[in-house]
N, C-alpha and C positions, 0 to 999 in steps of 0.2 A: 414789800409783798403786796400783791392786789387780788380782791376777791375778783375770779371772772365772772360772776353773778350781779357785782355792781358797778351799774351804769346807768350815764343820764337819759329819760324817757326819747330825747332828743336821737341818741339812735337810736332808737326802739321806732323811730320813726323812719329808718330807711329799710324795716319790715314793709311798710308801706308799699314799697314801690314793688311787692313782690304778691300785691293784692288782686288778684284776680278778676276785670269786668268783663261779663258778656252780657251784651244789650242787643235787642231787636227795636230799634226805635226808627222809626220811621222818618224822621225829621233830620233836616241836615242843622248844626249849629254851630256858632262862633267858639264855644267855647266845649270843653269835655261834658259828652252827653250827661254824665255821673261822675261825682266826684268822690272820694273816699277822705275820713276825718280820723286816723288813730289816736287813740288816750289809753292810757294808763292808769290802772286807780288801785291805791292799797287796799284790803278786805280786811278786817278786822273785827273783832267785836267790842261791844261797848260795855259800858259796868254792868247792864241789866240784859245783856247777853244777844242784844241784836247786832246783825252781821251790817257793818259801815262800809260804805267806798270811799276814800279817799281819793283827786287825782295827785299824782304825785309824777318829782323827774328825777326820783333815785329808788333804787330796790337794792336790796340787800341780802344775803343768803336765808331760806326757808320763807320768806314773805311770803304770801301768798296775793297773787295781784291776778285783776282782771283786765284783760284787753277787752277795746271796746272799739269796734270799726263803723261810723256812720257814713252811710249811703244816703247820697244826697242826687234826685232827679233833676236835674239841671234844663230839662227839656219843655217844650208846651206841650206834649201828649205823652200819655204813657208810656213806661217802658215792660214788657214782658220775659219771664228767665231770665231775670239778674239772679248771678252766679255771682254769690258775695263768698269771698276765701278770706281765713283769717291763718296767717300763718301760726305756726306756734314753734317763740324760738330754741333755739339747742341747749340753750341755759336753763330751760326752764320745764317742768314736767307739768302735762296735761290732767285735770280734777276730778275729770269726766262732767263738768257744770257748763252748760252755754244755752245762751237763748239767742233765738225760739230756740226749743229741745228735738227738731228734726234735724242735726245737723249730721252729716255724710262727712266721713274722716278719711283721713289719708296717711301712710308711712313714709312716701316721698314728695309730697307737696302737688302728685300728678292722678296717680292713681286714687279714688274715691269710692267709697262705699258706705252703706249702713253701719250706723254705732251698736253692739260694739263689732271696731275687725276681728275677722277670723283669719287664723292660718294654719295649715296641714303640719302636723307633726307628727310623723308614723302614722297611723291609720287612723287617727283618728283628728278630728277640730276644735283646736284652743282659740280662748281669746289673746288677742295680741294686747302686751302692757301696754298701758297709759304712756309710760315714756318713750314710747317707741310712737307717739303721734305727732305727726309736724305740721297736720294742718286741717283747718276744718274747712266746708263749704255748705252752705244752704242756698236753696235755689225759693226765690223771691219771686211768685207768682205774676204779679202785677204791682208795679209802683206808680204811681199816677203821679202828673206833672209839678214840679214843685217841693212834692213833698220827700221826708227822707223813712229812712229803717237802718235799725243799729243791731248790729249780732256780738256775743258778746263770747268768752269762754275765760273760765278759770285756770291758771294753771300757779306750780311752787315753784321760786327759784331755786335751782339746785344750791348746793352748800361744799360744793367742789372748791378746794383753796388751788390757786396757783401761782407761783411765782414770776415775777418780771423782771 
C-alpha cells in the first residue's frame, strides 16, 4: 500500500514546468529571460513554539509544507509584470498563508482573481474552500537586472490512503 501524499520533492519539481512567466523585457538574450527555482520545505514548530522551515524531498500525510518559487532576472535591464504562478498540487490543500500576501488565486490554474474567491450559490456569494485552490499568482511590479523574488504559499498534505 502507498500513501498518494508521499513523494520525492523531485516530482514536485515537474510543478515547475507549469510555472507561469510573462516578462516585458526589452532585451533580446542567450539564455531564459527569468528563470524559476522550486523547493519544498517542512513547517513545523520548535520546543519554544517558533514555526521552522525545513527543505526537504519527502512529505508525508497531514505535513504541512511550503512551496517556495524563486524568480530569478536573468536579464541587464529590468523586467516589468512578471506574473509569478505557483501551482498548488491536488495532493495537497491550500493554508490561506503566502507571501507577499497580494496573491490573486485561481480554481483552474487559469482563471485568477482576488483572495478570497467568491462563487454564486443561489442568490447569494460564498467564499470558495481552500481546497478547491490550485494555484496562486502575484504580479511583480518591477524586477531589476540580476536580481531575484520568492512567493511562497502554505498548504496540508492531504491524508488520502491509496492502494497500488
Amino acid at each position: 500500500m502507498y500513501l498518494k501524499s508521499q513523494y520525492k520533492t523531485g516530482l514536485l519539481a515537474v510543478v515547475a514546468l507549469f510555472l507561469a512567466v510573462n516578462v516585458n523585457a526589452g532585451t533580446k538574450v542567450s539564455k531564459d529571460p527569468v528563470s524559476v527555482e522550486l523547493k519544498t520545505y517542512l513547517v513545523s514548530a520548535s520546543a519554544d513554539g517558533k514555526l521552522t522551515a525545513k527543505l526537504v524531498s519527502k512529505v508525508k500525510p497531514n505535513d504541512v509544507i511550503e512551496y517556495r518559487a524563486t524568480y530569478t532576472n536573468n536579464t541587464a535591464g529590468k523586467i516589468k509584470n512578471l506574473a509569478a504562478t505557483l501551482p498548488i498540487p491536488v495532493e495537497t490543500q491550500f493554508l490561506g498563508k503566502s507571501q507577499p500576501e497580494n496573491a490573486e488565486a485561481s480554481t483552474d490554474g487559469t482563471h485568477f482573481a482576488p483572495m478570497p474567491l467568491k462563487r454564486k450559490e443561489g442568490n447569494q456569494m460564498v467564499n470558495v474552500p481552500l481546497k478547491d485552490y490550485r494555484a496562486l499568482r502575484w504580479t511583480i511590479a518591477e524586477l531589476p537586472a540580476g536580481k531575484s523574488v520568492t512567493v511562497s504559499a502554505q498548504t496540508r498534505v492531504n491524508s488520502e490512503k491509496t492502494s497500488n
